[in-house]
PQR file of N, CA, C, O and H, with PARSE charges and radii, in Angstrom:
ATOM      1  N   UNK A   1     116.181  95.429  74.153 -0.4000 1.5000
ATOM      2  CA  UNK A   1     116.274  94.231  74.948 -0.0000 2.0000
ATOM      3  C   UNK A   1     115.024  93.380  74.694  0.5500 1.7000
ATOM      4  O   UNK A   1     113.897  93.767  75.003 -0.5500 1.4000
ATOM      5  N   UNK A   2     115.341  91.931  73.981 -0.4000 1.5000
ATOM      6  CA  UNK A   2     114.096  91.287  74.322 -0.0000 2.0000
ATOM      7  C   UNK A   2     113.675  90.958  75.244  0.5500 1.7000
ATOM      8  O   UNK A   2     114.414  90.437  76.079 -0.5500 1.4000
ATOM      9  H   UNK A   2     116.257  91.617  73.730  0.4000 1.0000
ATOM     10  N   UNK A   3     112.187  91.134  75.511 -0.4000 1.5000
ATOM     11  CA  UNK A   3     111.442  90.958  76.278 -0.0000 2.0000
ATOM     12  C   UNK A   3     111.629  89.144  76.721  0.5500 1.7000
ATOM     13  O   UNK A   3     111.526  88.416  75.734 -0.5500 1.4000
ATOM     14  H   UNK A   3     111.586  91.557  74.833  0.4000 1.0000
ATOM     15  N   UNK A   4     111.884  88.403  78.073 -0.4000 1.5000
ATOM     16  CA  UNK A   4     111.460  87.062  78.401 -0.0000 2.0000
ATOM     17  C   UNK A   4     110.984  86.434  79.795  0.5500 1.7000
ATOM     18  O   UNK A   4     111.596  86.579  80.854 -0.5500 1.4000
ATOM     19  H   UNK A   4     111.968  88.995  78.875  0.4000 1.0000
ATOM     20  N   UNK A   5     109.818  85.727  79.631 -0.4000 1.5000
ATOM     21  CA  UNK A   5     109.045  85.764  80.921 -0.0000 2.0000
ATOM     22  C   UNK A   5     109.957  85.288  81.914  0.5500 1.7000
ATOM     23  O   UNK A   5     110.830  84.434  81.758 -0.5500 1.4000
ATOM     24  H   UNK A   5     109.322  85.610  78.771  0.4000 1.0000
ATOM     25  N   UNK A   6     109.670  85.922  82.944 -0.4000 1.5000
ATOM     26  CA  UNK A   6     110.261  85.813  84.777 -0.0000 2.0000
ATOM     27  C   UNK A   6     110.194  84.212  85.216  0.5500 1.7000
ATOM     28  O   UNK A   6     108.987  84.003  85.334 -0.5500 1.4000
ATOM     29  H   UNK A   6     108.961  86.615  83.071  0.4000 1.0000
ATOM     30  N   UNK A   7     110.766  83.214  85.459 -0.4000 1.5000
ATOM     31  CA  UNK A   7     110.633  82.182  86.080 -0.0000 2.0000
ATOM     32  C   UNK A   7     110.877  82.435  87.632  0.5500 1.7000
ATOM     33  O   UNK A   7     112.021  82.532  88.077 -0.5500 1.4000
ATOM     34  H   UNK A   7     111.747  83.383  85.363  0.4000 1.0000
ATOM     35  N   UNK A   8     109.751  82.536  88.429 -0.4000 1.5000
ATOM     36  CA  UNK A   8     109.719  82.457  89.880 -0.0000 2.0000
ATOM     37  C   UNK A   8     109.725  81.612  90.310  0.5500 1.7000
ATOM     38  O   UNK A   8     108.993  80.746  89.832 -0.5500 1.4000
ATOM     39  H   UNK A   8     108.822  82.457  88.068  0.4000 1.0000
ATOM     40  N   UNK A   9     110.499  81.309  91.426 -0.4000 1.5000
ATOM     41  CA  UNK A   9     110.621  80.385  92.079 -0.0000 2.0000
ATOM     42  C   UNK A   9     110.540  81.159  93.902  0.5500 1.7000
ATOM     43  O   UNK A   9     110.758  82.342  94.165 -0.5500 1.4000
ATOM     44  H   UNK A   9     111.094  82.013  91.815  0.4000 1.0000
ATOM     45  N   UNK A  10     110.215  80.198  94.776 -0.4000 1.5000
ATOM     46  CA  UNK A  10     110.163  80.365  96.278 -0.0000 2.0000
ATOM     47  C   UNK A  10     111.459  80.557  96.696  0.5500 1.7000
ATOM     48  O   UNK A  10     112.335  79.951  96.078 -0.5500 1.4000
ATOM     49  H   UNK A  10     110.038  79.238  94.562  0.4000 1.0000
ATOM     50  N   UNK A  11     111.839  81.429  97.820 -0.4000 1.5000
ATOM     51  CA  UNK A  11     112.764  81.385  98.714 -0.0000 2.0000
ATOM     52  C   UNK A  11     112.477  80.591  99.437  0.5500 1.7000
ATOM     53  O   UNK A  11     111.281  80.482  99.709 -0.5500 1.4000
ATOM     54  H   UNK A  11     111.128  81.921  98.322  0.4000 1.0000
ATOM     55  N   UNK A  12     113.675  79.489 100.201 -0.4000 1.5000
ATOM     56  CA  UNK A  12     113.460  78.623 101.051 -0.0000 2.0000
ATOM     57  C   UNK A  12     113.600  79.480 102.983  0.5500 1.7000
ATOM     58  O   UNK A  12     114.368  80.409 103.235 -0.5500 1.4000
ATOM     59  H   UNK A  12     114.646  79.577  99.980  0.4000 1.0000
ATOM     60  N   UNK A  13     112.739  78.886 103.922 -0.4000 1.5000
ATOM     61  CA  UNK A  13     112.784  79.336 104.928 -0.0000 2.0000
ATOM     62  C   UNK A  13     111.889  80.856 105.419  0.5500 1.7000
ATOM     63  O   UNK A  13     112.137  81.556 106.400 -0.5500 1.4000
ATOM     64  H   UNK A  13     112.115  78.131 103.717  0.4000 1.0000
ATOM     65  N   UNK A  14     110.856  81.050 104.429 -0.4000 1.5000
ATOM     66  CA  UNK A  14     110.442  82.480 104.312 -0.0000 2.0000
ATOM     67  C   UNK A  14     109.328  82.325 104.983  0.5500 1.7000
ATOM     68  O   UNK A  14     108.585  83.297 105.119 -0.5500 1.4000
ATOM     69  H   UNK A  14     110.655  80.482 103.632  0.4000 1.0000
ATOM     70  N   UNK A  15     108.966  80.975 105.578 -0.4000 1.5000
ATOM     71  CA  UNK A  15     107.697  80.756 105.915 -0.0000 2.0000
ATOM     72  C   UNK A  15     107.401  81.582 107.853  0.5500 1.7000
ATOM     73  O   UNK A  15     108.232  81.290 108.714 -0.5500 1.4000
ATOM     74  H   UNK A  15     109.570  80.185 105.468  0.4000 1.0000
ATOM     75  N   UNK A  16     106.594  82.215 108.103 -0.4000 1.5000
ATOM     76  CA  UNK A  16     104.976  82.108 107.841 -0.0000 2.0000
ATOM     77  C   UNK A  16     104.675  83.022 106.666  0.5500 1.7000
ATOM     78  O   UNK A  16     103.577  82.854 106.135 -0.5500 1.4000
ATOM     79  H   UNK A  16     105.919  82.452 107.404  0.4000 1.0000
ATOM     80  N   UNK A  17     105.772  84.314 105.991 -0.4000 1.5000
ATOM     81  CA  UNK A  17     105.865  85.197 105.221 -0.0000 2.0000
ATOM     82  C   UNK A  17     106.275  84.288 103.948  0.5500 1.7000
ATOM     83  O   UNK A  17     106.847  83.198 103.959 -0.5500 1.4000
ATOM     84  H   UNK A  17     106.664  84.451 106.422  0.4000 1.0000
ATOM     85  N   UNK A  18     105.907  84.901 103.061 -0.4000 1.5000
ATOM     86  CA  UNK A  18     106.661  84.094 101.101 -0.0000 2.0000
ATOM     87  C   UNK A  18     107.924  85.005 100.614  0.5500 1.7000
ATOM     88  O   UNK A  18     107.860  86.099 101.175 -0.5500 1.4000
ATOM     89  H   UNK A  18     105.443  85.786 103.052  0.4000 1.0000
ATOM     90  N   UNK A  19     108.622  84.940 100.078 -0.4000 1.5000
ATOM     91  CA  UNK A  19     109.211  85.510  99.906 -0.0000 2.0000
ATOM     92  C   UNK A  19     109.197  84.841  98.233  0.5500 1.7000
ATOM     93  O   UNK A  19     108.767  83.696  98.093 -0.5500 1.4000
ATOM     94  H   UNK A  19     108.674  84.052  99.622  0.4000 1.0000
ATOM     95  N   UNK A  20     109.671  85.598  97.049 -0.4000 1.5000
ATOM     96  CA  UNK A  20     110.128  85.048  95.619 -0.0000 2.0000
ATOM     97  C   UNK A  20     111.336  85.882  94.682  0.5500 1.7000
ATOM     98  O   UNK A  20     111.387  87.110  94.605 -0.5500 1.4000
ATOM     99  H   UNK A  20     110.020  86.528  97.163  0.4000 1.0000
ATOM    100  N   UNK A  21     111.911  85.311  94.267 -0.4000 1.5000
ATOM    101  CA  UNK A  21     112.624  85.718  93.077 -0.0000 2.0000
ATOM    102  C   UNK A  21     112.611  84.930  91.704  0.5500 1.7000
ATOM    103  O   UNK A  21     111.994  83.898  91.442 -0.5500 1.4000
ATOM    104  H   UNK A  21     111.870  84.314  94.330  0.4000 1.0000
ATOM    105  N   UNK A  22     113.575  85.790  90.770 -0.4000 1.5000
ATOM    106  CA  UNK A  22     113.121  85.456  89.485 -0.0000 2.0000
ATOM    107  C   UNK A  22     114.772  86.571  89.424  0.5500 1.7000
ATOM    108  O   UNK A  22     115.093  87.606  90.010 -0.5500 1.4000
ATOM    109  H   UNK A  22     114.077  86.629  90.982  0.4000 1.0000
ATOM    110  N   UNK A  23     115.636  85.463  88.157 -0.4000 1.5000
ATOM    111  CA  UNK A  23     116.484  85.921  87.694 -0.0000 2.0000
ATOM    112  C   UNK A  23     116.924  86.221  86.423  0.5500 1.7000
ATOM    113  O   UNK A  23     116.991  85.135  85.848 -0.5500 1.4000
ATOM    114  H   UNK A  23     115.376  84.623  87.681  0.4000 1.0000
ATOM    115  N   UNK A  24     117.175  86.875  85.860 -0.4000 1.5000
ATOM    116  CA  UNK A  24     117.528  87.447  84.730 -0.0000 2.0000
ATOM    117  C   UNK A  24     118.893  87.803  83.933  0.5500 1.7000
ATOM    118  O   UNK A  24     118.637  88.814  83.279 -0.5500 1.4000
ATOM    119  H   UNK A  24     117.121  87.757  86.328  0.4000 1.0000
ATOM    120  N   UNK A  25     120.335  87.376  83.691 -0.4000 1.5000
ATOM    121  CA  UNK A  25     120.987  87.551  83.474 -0.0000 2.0000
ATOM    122  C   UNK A  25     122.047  87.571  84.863  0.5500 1.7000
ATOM    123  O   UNK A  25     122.545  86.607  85.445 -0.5500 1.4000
ATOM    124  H   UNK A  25     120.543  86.555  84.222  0.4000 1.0000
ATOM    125  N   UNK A  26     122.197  89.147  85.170 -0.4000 1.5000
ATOM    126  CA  UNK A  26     122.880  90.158  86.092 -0.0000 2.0000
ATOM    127  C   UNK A  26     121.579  90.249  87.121  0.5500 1.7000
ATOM    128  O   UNK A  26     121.871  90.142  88.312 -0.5500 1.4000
ATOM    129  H   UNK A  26     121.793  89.930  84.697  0.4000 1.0000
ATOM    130  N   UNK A  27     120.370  90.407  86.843 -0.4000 1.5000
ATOM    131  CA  UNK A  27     119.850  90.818  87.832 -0.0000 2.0000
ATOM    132  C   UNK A  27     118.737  89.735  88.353  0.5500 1.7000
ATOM    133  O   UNK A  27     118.213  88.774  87.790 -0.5500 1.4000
ATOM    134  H   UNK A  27     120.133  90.494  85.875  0.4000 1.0000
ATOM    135  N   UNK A  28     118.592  90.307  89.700 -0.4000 1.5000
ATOM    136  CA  UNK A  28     117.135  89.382  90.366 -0.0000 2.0000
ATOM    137  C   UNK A  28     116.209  90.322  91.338  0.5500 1.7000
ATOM    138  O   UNK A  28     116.484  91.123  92.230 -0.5500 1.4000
ATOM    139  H   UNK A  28     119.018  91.088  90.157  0.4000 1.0000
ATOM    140  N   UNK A  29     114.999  89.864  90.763 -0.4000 1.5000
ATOM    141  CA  UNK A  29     113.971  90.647  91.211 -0.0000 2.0000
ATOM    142  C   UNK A  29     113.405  89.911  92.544  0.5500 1.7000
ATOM    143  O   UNK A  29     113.345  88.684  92.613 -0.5500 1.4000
ATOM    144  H   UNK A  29     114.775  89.213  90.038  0.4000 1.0000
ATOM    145  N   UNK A  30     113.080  90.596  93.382 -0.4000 1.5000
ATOM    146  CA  UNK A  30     112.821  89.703  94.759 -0.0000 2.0000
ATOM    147  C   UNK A  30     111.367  90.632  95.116  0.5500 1.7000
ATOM    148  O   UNK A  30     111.305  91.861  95.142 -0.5500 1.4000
ATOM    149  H   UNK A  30     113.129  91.593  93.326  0.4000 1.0000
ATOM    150  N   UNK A  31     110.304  89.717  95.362 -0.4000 1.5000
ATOM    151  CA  UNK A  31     108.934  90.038  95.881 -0.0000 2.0000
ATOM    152  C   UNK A  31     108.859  89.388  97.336  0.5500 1.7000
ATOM    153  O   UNK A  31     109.414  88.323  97.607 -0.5500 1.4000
ATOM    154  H   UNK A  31     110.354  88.719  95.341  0.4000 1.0000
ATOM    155  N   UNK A  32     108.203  90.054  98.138 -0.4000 1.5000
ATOM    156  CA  UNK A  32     107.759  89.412  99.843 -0.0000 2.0000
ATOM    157  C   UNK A  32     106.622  90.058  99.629  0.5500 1.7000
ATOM    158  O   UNK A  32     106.313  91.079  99.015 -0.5500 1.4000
ATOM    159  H   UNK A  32     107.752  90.919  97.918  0.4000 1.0000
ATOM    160  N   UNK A  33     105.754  88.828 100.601 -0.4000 1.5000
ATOM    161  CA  UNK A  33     104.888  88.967 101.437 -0.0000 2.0000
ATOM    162  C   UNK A  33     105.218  88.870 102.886  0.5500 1.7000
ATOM    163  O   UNK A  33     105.820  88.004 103.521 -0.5500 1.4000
ATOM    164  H   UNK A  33     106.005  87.998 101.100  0.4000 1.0000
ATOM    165  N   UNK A  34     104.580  90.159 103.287 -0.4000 1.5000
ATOM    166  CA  UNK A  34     105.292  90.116 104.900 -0.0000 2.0000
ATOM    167  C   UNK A  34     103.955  91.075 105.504  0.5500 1.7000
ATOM    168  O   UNK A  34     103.368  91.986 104.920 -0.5500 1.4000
ATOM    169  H   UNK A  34     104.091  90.862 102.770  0.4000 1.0000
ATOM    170  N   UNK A  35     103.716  90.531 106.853 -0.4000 1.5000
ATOM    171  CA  UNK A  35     102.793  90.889 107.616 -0.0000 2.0000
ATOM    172  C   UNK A  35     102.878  92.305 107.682  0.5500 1.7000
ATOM    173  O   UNK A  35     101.822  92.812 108.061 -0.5500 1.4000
ATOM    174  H   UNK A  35     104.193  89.791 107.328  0.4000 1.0000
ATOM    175  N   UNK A  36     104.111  93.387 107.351 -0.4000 1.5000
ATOM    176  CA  UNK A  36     103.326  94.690 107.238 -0.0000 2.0000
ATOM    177  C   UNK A  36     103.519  95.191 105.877  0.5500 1.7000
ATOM    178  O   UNK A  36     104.031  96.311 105.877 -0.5500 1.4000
ATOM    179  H   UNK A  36     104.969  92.975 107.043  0.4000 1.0000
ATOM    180  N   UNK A  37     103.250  94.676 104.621 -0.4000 1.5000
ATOM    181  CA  UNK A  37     103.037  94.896 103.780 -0.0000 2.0000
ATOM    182  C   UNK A  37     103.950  94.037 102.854  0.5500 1.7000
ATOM    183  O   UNK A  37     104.505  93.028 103.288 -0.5500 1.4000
ATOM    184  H   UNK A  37     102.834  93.766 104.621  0.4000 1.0000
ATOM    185  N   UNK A  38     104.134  94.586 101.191 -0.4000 1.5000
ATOM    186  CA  UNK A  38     104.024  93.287 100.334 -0.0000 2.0000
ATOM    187  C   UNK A  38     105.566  94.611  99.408  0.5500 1.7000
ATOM    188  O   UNK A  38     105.389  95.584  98.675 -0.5500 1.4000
ATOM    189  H   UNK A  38     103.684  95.406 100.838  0.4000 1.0000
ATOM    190  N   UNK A  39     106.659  94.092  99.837 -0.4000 1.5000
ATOM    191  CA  UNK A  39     107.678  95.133  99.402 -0.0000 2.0000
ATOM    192  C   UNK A  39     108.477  94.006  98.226  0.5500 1.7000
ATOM    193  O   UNK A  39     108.652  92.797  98.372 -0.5500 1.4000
ATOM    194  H   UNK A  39     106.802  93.301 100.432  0.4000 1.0000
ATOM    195  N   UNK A  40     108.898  94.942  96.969 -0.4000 1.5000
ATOM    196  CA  UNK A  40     109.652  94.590  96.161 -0.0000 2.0000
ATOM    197  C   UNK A  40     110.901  95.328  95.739  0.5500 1.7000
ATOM    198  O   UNK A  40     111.117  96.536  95.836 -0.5500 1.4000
ATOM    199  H   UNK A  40     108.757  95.925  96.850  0.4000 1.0000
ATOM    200  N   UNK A  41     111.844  94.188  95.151 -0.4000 1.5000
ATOM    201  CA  UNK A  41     113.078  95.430  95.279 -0.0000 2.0000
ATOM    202  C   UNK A  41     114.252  94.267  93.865  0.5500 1.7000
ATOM    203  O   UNK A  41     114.168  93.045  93.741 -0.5500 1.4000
ATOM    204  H   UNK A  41     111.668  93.207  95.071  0.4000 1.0000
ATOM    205  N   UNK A  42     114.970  94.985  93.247 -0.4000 1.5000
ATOM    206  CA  UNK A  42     115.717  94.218  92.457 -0.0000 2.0000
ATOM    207  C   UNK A  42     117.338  94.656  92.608  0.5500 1.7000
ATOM    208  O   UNK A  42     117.764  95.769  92.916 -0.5500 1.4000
ATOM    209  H   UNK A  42     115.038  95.978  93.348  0.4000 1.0000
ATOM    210  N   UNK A  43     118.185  93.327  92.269 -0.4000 1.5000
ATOM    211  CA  UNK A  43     119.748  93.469  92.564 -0.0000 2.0000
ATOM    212  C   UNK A  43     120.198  93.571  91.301  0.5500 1.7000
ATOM    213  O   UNK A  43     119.456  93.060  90.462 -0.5500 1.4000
ATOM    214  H   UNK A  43     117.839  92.423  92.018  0.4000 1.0000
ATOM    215  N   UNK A  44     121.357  94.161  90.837 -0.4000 1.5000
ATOM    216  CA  UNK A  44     121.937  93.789  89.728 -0.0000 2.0000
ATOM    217  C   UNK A  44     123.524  93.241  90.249  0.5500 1.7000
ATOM    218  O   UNK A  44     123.761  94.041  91.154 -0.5500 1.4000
ATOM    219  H   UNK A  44     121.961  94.576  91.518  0.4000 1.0000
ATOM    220  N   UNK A  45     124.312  92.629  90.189 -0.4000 1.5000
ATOM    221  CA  UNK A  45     125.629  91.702  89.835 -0.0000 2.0000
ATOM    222  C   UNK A  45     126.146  92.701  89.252  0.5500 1.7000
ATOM    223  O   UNK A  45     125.342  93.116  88.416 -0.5500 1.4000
ATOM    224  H   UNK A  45     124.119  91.979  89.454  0.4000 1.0000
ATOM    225  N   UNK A  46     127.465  93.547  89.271 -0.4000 1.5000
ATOM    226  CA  UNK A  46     128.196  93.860  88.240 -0.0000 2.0000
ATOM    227  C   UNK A  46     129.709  93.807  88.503  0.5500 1.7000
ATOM    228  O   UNK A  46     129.972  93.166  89.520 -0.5500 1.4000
ATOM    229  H   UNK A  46     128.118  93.210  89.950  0.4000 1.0000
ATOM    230  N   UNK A  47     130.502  94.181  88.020 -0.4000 1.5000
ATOM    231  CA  UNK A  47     131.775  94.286  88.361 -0.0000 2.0000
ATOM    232  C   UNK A  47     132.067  95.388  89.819  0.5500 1.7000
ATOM    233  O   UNK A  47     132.956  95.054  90.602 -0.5500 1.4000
ATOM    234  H   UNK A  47     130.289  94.702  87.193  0.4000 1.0000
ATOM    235  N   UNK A  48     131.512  96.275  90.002 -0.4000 1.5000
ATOM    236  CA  UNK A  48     131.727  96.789  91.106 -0.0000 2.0000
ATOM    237  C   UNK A  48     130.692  96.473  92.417  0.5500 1.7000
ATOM    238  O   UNK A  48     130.313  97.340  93.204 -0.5500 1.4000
ATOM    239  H   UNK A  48     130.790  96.547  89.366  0.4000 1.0000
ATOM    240  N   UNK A  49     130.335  95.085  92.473 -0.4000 1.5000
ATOM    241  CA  UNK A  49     129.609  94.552  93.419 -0.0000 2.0000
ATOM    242  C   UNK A  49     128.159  94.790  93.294  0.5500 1.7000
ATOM    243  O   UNK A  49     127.751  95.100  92.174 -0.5500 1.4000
ATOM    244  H   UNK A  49     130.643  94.380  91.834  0.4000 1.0000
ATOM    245  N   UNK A  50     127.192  94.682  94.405 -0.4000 1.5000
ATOM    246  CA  UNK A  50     125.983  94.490  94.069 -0.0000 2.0000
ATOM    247  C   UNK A  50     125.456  95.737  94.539  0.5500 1.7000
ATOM    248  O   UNK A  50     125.868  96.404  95.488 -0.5500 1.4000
ATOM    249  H   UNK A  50     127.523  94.430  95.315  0.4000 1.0000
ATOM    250  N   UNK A  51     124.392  96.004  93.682 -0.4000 1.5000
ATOM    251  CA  UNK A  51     123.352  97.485  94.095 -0.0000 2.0000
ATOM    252  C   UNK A  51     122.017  96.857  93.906  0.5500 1.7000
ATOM    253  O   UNK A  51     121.579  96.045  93.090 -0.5500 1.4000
ATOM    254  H   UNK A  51     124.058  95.462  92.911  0.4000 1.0000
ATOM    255  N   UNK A  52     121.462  97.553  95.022 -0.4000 1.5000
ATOM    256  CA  UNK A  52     119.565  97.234  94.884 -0.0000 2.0000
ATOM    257  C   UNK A  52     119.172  98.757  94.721  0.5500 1.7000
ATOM    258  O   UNK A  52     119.810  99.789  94.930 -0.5500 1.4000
ATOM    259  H   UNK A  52     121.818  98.212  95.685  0.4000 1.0000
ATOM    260  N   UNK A  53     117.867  98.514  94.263 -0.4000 1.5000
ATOM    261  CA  UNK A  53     116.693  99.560  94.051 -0.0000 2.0000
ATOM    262  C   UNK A  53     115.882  98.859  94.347  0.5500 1.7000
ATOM    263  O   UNK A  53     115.635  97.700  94.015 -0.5500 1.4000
ATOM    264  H   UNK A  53     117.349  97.676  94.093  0.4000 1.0000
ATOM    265  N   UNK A  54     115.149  99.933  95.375 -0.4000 1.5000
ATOM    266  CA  UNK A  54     113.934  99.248  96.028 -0.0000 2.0000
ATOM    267  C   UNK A  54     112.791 100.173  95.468  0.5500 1.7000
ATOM    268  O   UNK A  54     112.774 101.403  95.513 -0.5500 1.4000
ATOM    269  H   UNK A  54     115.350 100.875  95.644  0.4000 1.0000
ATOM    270  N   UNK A  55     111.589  99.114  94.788 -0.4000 1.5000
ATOM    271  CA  UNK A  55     110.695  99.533  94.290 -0.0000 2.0000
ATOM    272  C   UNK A  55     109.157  99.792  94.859  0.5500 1.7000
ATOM    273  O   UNK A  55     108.132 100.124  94.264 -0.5500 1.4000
ATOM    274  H   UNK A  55     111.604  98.115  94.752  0.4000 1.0000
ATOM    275  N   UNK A  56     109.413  99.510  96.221 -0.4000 1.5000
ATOM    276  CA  UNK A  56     108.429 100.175  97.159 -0.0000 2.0000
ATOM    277  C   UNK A  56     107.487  99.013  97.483  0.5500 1.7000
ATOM    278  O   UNK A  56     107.952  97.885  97.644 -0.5500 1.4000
ATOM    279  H   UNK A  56     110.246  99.240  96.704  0.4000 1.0000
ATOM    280  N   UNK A  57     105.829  99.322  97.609 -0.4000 1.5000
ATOM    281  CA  UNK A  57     105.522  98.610  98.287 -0.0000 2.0000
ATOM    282  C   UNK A  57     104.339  97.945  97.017  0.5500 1.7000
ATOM    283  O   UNK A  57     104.168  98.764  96.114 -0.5500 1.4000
ATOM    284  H   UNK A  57     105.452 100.239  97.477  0.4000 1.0000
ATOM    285  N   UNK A  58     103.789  97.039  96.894 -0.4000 1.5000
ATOM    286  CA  UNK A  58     103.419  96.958  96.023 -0.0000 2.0000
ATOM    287  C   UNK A  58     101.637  96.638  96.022  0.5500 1.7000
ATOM    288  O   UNK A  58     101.310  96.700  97.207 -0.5500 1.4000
ATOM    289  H   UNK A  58     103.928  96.374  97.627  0.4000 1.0000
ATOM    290  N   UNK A  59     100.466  96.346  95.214 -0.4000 1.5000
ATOM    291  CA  UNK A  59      99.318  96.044  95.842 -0.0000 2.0000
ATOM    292  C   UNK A  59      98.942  94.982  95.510  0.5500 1.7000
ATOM    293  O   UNK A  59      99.402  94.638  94.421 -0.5500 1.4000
ATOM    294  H   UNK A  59     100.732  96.296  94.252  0.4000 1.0000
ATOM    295  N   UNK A  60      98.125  94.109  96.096 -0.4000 1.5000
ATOM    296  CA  UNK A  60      98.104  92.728  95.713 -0.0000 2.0000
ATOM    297  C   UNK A  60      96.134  93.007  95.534  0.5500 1.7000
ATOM    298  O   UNK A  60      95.250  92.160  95.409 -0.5500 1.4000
ATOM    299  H   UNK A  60      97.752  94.389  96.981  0.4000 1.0000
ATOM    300  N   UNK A  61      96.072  93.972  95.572 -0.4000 1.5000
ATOM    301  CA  UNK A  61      94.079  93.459  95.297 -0.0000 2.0000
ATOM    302  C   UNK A  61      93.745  93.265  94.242  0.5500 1.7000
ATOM    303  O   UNK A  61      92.613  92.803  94.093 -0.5500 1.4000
ATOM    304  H   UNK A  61      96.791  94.660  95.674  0.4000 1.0000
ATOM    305  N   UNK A  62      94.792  93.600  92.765 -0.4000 1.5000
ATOM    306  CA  UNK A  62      94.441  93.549  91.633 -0.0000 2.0000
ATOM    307  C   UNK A  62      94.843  92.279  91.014  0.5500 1.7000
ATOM    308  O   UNK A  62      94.690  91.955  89.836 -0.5500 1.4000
ATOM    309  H   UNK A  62      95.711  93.975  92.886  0.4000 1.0000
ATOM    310  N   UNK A  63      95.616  91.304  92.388 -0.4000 1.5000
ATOM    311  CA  UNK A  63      96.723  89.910  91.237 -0.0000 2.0000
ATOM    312  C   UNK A  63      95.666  89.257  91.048  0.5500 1.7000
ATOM    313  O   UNK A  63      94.584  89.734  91.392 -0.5500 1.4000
ATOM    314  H   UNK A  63      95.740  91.567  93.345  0.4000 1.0000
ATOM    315  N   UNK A  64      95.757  88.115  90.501 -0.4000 1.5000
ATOM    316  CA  UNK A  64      95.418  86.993  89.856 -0.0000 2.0000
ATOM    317  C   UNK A  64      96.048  85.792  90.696  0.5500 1.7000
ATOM    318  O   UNK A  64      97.194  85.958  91.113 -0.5500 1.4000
ATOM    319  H   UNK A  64      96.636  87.728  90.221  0.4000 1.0000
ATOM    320  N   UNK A  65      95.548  84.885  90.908 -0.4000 1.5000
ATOM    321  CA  UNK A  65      95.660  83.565  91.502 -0.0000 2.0000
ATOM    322  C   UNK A  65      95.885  82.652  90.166  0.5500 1.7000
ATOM    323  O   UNK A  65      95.243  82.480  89.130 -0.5500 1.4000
ATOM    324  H   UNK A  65      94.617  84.751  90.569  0.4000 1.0000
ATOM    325  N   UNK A  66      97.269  82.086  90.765 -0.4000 1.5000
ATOM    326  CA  UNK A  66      97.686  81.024  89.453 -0.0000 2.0000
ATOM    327  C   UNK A  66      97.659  79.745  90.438  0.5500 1.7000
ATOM    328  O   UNK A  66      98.131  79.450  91.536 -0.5500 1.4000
ATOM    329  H   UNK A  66      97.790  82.225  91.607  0.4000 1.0000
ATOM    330  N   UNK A  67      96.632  78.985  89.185 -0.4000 1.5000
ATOM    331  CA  UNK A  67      96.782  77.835  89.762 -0.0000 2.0000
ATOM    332  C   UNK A  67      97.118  76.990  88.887  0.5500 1.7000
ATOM    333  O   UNK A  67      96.543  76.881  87.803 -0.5500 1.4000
ATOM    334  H   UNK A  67      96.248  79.225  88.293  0.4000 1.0000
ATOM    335  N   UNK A  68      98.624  75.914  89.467 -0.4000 1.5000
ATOM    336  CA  UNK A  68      99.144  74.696  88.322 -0.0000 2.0000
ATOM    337  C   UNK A  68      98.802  73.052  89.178  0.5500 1.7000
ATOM    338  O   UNK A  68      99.069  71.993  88.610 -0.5500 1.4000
ATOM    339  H   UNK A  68      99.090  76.002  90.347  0.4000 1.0000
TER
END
């Protein structure tokens, strides 16, 4: 599978918390920030409806600040 960068975009209404996704074909990866921690989890689309895997909680002391 080639590798191609994530275009994130905001969930609308997520505010005082962020919420983001980023889609990929079949699937979408969804990140929150939420006052008791920072959980990520991805959907895939298929013919027999939708399944998530939730990928736990994640750490934010190591991100990087993007600024455009």
């Amino acid at each position: 599978m080639p590798k191609k960068p994530l275009a994130w975009k905001a969930e609308p209404g997520t505010a005082p918390d962020s919420a983001f996704n980023a889609e990929l074909d079949d699937i979408t990866y969804h990140v929150e920030t939420r006052t008791y921690g920072y959980p990520a989890y991805v959907e895939v689309r298929g013919p027999r409806g939708l399944k998530r895997l939730n990928l736990g909680f994640y750490d934010m002391s190591k991100a990087e600040k993007i600024i455009r």
